[in-house]
C-alpha positions as CSV (number, residue, x, y, z in Angstrom):
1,X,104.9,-6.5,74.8
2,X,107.3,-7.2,77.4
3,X,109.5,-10.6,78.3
4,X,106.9,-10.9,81.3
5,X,103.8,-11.1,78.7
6,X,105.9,-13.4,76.8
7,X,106.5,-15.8,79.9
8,X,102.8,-15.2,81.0
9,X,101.8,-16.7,77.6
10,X,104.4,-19.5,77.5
11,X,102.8,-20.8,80.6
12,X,99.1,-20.3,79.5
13,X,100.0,-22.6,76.7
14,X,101.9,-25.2,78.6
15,X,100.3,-28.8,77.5
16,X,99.7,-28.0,74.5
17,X,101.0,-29.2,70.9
18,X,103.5,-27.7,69.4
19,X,106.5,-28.4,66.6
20,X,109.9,-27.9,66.2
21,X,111.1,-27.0,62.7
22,X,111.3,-30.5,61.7
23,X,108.2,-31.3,62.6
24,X,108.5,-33.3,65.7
25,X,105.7,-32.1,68.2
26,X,106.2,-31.9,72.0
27,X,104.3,-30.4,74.6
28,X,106.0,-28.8,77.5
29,X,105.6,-27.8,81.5
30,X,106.3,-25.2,83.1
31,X,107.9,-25.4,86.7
32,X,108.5,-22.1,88.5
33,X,111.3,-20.2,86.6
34,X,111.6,-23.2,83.6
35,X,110.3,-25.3,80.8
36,X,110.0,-28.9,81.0
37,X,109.3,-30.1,77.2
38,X,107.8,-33.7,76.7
39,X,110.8,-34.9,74.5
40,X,114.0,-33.6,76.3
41,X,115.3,-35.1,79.9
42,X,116.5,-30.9,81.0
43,X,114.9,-27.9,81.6
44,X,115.4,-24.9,79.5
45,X,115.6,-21.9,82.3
46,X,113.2,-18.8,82.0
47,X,116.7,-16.5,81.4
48,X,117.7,-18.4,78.0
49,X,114.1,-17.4,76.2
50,X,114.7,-14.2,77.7
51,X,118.2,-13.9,76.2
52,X,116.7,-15.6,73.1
53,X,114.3,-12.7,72.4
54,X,116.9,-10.3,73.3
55,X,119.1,-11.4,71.1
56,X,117.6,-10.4,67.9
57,X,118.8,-13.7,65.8
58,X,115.7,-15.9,67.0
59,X,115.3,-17.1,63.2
60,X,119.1,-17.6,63.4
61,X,119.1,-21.3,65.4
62,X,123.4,-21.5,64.8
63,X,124.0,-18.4,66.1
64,X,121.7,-19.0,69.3
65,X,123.2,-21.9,69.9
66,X,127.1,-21.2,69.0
67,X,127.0,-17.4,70.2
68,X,124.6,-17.4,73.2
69,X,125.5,-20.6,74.1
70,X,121.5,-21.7,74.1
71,X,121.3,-25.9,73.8
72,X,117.4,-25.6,73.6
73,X,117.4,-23.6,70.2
74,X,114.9,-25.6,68.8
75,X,112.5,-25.8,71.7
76,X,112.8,-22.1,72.3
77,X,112.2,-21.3,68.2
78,X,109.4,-23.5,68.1
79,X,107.5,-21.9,71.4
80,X,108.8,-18.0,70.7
81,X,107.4,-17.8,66.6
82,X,104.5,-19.8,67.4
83,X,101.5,-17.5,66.7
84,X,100.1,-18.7,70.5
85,X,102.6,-16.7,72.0
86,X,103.4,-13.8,69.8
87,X,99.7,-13.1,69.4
88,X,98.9,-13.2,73.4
């Protein structure tokens, strides 16, 4: 699967449900080259999932945050292990 499958399927499952690992559910948008989720005021760029997967540390939320430099850890955890988008 390639980071283009994975961005096709993030935006095949915008509006939906989905949780963070404490449990908080949002729903997100997706506008050209970004994610808008429900319950955040920025957009998390296409290039930070990309460097999220790449990264190898997904499970890892310090290091994506403190290493890569990736505020949206949470948001991009929550949407990149979801079975939604790792099945499609």
């Amino acid at each position: 699967m390639t980071f283009d499958d994975v961005w096709a399927a993030i935006c095949r499952h915008a509006g939906e449900r989905f949780f963070r690992l404490a449990g908080r559910p949002f729903s997100y948008a997706v506008e050209q080259n970004s994610l808008k989720p429900s319950t955040w005021d920025q957009s998390i760029p296409r290039t930070d999932f990309e460097r999220a997967l790449a990264s190898g540390h997904l499970h890892d939320l310090r290091k994506l945050k403190e290493e890569f430099g990736i505020e949206a850890h949470t948001y991009l955890h929550a949407i990149l292990t979801d079975p939604r988008i790792k099945k499609d």
